[in-house]
C-alpha positions in Angstrom: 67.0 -188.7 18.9 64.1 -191.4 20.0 64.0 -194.3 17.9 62.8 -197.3 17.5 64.1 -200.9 18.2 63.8 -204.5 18.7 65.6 -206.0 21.3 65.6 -210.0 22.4 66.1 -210.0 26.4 65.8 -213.8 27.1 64.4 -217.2 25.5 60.9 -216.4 23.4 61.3 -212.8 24.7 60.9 -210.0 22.3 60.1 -206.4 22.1 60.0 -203.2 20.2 61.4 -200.8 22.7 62.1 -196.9 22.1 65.5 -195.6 23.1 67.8 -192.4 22.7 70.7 -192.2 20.4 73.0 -188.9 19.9 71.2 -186.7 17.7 74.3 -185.8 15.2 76.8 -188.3 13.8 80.4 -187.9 14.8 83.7 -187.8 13.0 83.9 -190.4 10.1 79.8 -191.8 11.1 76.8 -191.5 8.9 73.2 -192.1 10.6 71.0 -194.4 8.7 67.0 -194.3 8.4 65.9 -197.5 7.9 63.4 -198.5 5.1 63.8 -202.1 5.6 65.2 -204.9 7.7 65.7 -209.0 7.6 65.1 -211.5 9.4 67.5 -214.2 9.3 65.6 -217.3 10.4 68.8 -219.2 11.2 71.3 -216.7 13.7 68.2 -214.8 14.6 66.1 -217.7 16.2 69.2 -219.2 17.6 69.7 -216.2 19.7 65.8 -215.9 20.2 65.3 -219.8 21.6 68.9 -220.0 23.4 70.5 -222.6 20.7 73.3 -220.9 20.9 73.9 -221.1 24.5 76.8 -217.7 24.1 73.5 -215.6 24.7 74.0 -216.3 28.4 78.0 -215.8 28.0 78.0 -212.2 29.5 80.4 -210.3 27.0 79.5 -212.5 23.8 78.3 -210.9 21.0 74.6 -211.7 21.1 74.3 -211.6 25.4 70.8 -211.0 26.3 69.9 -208.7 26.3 70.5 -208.6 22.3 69.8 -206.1 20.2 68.7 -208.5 17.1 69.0 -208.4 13.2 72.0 -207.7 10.7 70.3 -206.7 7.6 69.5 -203.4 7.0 68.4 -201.1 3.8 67.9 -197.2 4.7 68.9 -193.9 3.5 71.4 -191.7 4.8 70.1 -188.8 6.2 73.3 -187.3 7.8 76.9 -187.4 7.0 79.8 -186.5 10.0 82.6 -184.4 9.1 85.8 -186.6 7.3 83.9 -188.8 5.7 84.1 -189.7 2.3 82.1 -192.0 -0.7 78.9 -191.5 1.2 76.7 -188.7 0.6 73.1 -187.7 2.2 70.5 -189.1 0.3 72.4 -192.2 -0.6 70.5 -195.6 -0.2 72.8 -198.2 1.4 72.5 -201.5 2.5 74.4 -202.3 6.6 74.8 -204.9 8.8 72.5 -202.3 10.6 70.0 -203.4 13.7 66.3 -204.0 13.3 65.8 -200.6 14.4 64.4 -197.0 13.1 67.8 -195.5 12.7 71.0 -196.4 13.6 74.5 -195.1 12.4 77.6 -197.2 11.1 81.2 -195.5 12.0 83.1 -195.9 9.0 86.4 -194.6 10.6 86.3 -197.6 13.9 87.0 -201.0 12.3 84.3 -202.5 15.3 82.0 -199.3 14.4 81.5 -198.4 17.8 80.4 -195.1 19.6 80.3 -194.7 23.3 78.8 -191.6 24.8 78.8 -192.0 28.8 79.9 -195.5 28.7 76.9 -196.5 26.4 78.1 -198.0 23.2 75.4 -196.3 20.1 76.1 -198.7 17.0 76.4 -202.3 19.2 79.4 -203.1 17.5 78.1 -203.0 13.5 80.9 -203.9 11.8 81.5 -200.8 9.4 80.1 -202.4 6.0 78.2 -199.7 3.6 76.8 -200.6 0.2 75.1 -199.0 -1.9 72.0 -200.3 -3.2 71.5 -200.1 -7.1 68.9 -197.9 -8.3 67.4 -201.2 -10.0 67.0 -203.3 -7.1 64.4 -202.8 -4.3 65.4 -202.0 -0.8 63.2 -205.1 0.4 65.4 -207.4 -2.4 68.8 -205.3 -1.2 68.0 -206.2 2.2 66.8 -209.8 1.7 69.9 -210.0 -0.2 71.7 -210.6 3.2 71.0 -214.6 2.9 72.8 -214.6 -0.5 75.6 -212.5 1.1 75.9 -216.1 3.3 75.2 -218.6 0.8 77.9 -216.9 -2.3 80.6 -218.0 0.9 80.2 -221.8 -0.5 81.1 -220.9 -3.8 84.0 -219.2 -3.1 85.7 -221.6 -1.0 84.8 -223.9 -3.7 86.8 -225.7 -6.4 83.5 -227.1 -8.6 83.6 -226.4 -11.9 81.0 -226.2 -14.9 79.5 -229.9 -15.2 80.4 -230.5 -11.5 77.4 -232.4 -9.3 76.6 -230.8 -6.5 74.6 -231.4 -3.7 73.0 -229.4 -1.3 71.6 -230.8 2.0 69.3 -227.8 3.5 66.8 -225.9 0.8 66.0 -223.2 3.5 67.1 -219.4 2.6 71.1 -220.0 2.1 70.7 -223.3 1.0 67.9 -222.2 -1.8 70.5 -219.4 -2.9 73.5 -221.0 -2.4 72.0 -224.1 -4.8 71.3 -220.9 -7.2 74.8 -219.5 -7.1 76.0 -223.0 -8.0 74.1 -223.5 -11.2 75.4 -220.3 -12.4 78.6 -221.3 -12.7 77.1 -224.4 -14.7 77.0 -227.3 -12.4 74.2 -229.5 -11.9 72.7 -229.3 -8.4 71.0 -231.5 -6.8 68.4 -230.0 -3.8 67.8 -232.0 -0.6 65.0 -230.8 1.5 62.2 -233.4 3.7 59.8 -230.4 3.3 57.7 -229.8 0.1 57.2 -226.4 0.5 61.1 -225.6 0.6 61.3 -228.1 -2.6 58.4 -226.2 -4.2 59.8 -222.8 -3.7 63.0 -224.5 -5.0 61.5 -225.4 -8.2 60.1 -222.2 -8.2 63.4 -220.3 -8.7 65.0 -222.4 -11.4 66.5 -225.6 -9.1 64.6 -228.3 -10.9 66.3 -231.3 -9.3 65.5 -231.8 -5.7 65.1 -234.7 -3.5 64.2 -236.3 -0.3 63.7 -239.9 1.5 65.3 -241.6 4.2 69.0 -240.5 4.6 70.0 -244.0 2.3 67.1 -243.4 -0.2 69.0 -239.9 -0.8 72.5 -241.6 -1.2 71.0 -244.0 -3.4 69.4 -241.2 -5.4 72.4 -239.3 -6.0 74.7 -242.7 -6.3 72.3 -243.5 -9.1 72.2 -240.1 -10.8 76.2 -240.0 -10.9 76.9 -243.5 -12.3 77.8 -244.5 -8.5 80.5 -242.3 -8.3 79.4 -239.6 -5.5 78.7 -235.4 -6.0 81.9 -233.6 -6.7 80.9 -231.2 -3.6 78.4 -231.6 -0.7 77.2 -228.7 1.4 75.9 -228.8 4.5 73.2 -225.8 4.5 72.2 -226.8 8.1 74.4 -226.9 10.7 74.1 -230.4 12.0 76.5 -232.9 11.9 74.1 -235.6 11.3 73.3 -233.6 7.8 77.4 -233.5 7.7 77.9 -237.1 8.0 75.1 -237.7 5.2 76.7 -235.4 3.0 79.8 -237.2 3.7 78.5 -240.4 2.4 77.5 -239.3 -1.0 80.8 -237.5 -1.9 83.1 -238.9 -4.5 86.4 -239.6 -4.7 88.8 -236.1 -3.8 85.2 -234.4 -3.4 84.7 -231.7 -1.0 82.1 -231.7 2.0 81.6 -227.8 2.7 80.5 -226.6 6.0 78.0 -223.6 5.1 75.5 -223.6 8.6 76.8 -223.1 11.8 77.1 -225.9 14.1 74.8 -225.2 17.1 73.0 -228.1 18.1 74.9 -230.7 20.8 75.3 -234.2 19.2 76.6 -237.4 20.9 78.0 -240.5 18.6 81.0 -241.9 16.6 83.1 -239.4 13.8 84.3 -242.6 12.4 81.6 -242.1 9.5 82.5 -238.5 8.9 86.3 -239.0 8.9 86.5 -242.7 6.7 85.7 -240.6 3.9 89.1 -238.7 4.6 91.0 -241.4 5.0 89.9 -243.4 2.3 88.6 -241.0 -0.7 91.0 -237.6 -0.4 87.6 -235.5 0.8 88.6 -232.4 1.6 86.4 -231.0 4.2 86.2 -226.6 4.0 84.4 -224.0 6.1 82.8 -221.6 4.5 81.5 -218.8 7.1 81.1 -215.2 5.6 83.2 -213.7 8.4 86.5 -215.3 7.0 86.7 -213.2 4.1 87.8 -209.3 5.0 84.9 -206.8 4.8 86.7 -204.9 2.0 88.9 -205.1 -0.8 92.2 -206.4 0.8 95.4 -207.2 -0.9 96.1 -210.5 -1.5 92.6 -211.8 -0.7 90.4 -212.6 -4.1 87.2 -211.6 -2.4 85.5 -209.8 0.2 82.0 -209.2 1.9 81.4 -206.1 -0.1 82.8 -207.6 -3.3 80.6 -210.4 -2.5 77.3 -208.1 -2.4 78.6 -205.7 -5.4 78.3 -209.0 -7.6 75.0 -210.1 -5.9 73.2 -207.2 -6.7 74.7 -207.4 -10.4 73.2 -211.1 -10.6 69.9 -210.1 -9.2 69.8 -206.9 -11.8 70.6 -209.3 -14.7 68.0 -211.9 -12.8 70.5 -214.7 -12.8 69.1 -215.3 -9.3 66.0 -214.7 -7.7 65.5 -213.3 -4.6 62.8 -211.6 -4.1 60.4 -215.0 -4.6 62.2 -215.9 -1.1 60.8 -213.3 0.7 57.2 -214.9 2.1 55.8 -211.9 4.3 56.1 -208.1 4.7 55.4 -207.2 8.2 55.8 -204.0 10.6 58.1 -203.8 13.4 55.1 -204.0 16.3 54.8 -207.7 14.7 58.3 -208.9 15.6 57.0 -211.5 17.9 54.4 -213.1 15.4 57.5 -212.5 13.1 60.1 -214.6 15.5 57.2 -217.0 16.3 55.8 -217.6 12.4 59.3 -218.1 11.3 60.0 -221.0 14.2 56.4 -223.0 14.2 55.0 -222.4 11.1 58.1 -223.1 8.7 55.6 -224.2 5.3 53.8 -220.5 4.6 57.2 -218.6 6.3 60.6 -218.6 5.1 61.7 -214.8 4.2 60.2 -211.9 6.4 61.2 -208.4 5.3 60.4 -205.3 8.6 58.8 -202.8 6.8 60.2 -199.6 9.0 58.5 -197.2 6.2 54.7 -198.0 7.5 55.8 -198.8 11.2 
């Protein structure tokens, strides 16, 4: 079978290429048609612009040449003998490729198929869920972000009535400020740029701020009586966004690590640490990958539990997603994609691959 795919082979290079998969799903696999794909503007342009400098680790998970994306909402259009709980016709969101079809093995734990050496599913870890007949594949899809974000409430200990700040109003940060106010605690939005507060606003966060990093500590001091936010989340990966966050936490707060540390920075911990030492903050990691894929004894939660209840909040429109999603563009336009989402952050935030019109 020739499909289609988008591949990343070095720094700012990008391409819709056609290759060959098998044309019939083996033992325990079902093959996927893509309707729609993500982008993830975080992991996905880190890997594009060499950030994360594993892309020239050969044997790393995103080498280059990369096949990109993890977001992926299709139908399944064929179904391998001993599987089970997945039928032909089904529609299912993956952490599938941005590609035409692909297939998810849900028999090999690393979802891997290798036909004369060449491995078919690029190591998809074997995650099916399906989509709700009341939510769209492009929300289903998009949901992806909020499948990162719900990782900060779970590690969590706030409470209704807890403050809690959120440094980063991009995609996860935007959803994972939602998630919070669910659960009834006041959160506070930090973002320098106004569209990211406006599309905040937009969705139900109504407090957001910005300023110098001491204009933002004095805000929140003076909003919470000078005590500090009960929890502070990092929503961008820096440590220079950690160390504010550490500064504004209260006493036996918690400073919660939701972006992934990429970018090299030189300087004294002393800032980040005091607040250890001196106030009991706890400081907690929260990346989606710690929790198991599936229901596992003894865990509370899991990544597919995580997207069951995601897809019920977005149903009962306790969060929004789908006003995240800026742009609907076709697979040819990856690179304007990759590009838009890098240079022109204020009109794109949220682009959906339409594979349906490609």
């Amino acid at each position: 079978m020739r499909i289609e795919q988008v591949i990343v082979n070095g720094p700012h290079q990008v391409d819709l290429v056609e290759r060959d998969i098998p044309d019939k799903p083996a033992a325990g696999e079902i093959l996927i048609e893509t309707e729609k794909t993500f982008i993830s503007a975080g992991t996905e342009l880190a890997n594009y612009t060499a950030l994360d400098p594993s892309v020239h680790i050969a044997g790393s998970w995103n080498h280059y040449p990369w096949l990109a994306g993890y977001a992926n909402a299709g139908r399944v259009i064929a179904v391998g003998d001993e599987t089970q709980g997945i039928n032909e016709g089904d529609r299912v969101y993956s952490f599938g490729k941005h590609a035409s079809h692909h297939y998810v093995s849900l028999s090999d734990p690393v979802g891997l198929r290798t036909i004369a050496g060449q491995s078919f599913a690029s190591g998809i870890p074997p995650l099916i869920a399906l989509i709700p007949d009341d939510v769209s594949s492009e929300v289903a899809v998009a949901a992806r972000m909020a499948g990162v974000a719900i990782s900060a409430l779970r590690v969590s200990t706030a409470q209704a009535g807890d403050s809690v700040a959120v440094f980063g109003l991009g995609l996860v940060g935007n959803l994972c400020a939602q998630f919070f106010q669910t659960q009834g605690c006041r959160v506070y939005g930090i973002d320098p740029m106004p569209a990211r507060r406006k599309l905040a606003n937009k969705v139900g966060i109504t407090n957001t701020l910005t300023g110098t990093d001491s204009e933002v500590r004095d805000q929140l001091l003076e909003i919470t009586n000078g005590d500090g936010v009960t929890v502070a989340i990092d929503a961008v990966g820096d440590y220079l966004v950690v160390k504010e966050a550490a500064s504004v936490v209260a006493q036996a707060g918690e400073v919660i690590f939701l972006g992934s540390q990429r970018a090299e920075r030189e300087g004294s911990f002393t800032d980040v640490l005091r607040p250890v030492h001196w106030k009991h903050v706890r400081y907690i990691g929260a990346l989606q990958f710690q929790f198991p894929l599936h229901p596992t004894s003894g865990t509370r939660h899991s990544i597919y539990s995580n997207m069951q209840r995601i897809y019920e909040l977005i149903a009962d429109k306790k969060i929004d997603v789908e006003s995240l999603i800026s742009h609907r563009m076709k697979p040819k336009e990856i690179k304007l994609a990759y590009d838009s989402l890098l240079n022109n952050k204020d009109h794109y935030w949220g682009v959906v691959l339409d594979w349906t019109s490609n």
